[in-house]
N, C-alpha and C positions, 0 to 999 in steps of 0.2 A: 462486557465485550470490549475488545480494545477497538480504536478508530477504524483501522483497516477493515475489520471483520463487522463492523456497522456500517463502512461505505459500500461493504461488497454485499450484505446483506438488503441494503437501500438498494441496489442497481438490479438486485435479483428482485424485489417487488417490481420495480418500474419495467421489466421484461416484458412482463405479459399485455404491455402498451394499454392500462387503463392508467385513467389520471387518478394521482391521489392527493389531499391535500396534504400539508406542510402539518398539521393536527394529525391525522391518521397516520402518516411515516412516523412521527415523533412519539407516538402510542405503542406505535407497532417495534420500533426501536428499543424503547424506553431510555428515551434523550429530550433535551429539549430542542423545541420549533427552532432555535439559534445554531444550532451542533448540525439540524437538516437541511439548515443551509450552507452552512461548512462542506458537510460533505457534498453537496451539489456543487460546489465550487472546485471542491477535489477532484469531481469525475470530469467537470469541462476543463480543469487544466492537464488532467489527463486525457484529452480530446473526445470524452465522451460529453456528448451535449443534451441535456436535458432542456427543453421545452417548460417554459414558465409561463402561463394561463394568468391570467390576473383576475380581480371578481369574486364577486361573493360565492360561486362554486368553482373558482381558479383553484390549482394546482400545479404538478409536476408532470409531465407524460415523457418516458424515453420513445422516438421515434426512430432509432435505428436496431440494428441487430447488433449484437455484443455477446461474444463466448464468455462466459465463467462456468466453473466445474458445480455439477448438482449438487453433488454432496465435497463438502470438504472431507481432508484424509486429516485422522487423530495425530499430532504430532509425537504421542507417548510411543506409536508405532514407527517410527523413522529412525532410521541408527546415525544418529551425529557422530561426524570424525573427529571433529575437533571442537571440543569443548572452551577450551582459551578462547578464540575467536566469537565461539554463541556470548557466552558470558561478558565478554569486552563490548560487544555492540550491545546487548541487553544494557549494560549500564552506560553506555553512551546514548541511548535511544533513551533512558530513565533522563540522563542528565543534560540531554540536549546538547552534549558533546559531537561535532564534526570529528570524522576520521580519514586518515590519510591510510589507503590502502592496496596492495599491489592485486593484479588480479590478472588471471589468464581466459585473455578474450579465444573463445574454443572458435570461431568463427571466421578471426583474423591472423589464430593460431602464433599467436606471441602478449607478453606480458604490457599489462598498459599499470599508470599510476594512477591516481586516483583520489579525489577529496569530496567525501559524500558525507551527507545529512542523512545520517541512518533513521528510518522513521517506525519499522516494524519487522521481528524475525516473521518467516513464512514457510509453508512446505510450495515447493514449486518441481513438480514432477517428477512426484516421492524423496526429495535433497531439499535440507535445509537452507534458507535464503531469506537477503534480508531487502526488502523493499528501502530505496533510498533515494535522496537529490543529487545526482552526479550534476558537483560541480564543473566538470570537465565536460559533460556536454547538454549541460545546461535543463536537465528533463530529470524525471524520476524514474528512474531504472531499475533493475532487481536483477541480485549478484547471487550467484550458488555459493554457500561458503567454504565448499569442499574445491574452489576455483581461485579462493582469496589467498595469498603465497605468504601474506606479511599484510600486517595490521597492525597501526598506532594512535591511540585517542589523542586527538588534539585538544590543546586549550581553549579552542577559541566555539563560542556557544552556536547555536542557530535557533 
């Protein structure tokens, strides 16, 4: 499973607020104890906080309430518009390539620019999208591709 899809699968254990240890996520994952800490540090900089127990029965517990979708949607069912763009970020997300990319904020209803650390493609309500680090404002955001105008891999790595 790619990272994303092991941190989203971590956060969907920790829902039902029992504690688990840092062995039994790593089992349940099939990662290691080092990777379950990783992604505990992904969801608290994505402001979900996880709760760290220490002890010989310490573990993880989530203490708050957090949406994610029950079931994820197959991506082989989703109709991609543009394939240039999946394929460009796919091998920038491989090579650790940042991109410089135009995009239409539907919310602010005009075009922003944009230099992101693309980290994973996604389905994001049923439209493909790609989870990334907006340099511009500084947090990890998630762009629909079918919103992205213009996209160029840069040189420069993350």
């Amino acid at each position: 499973m790619s990272k994303l899809s092991n941190v989203l699968m971590m956060l969907q254990l920790l829902q039902n607020k029992r504690k688990y240890s840092i062995k039994e996520l790593s089992d349940k994952l099939e990662v290691s104890p080092r990777m379950i800490r990783q992604y505990k540090d992904e969801l608290e900089y994505a402001g979900i906080y996880i709760e760290t127990i220490y002890g010989p029965y310490g573990g993880y517990v989530l203490n708050q309430d957090v949406k994610i979708p029950e079931k994820f949607i197959k991506p082989e069912n989703i109709k991609l518009d543009n394939k240039e763009y999946y394929n460009l970020l796919s091998k920038c997300i491989n090579s650790h390539n940042k991109c410089y990319i135009e995009y239409y904020s539907k919310e602010h209803d005009k075009m922003t620019k944009r230099i992101i650390r693309p980290y994973n493609l996604m389905i994001l309500d049923n439209e493909w999208g790609v989870a990334a680090y907006c340099e511009n404002k500084q947090e990890i955001r998630h762009f629909y591709l079918n919103r992205i105008t213009l996209i160029k891999e840069l040189d420069e790595k993350f």
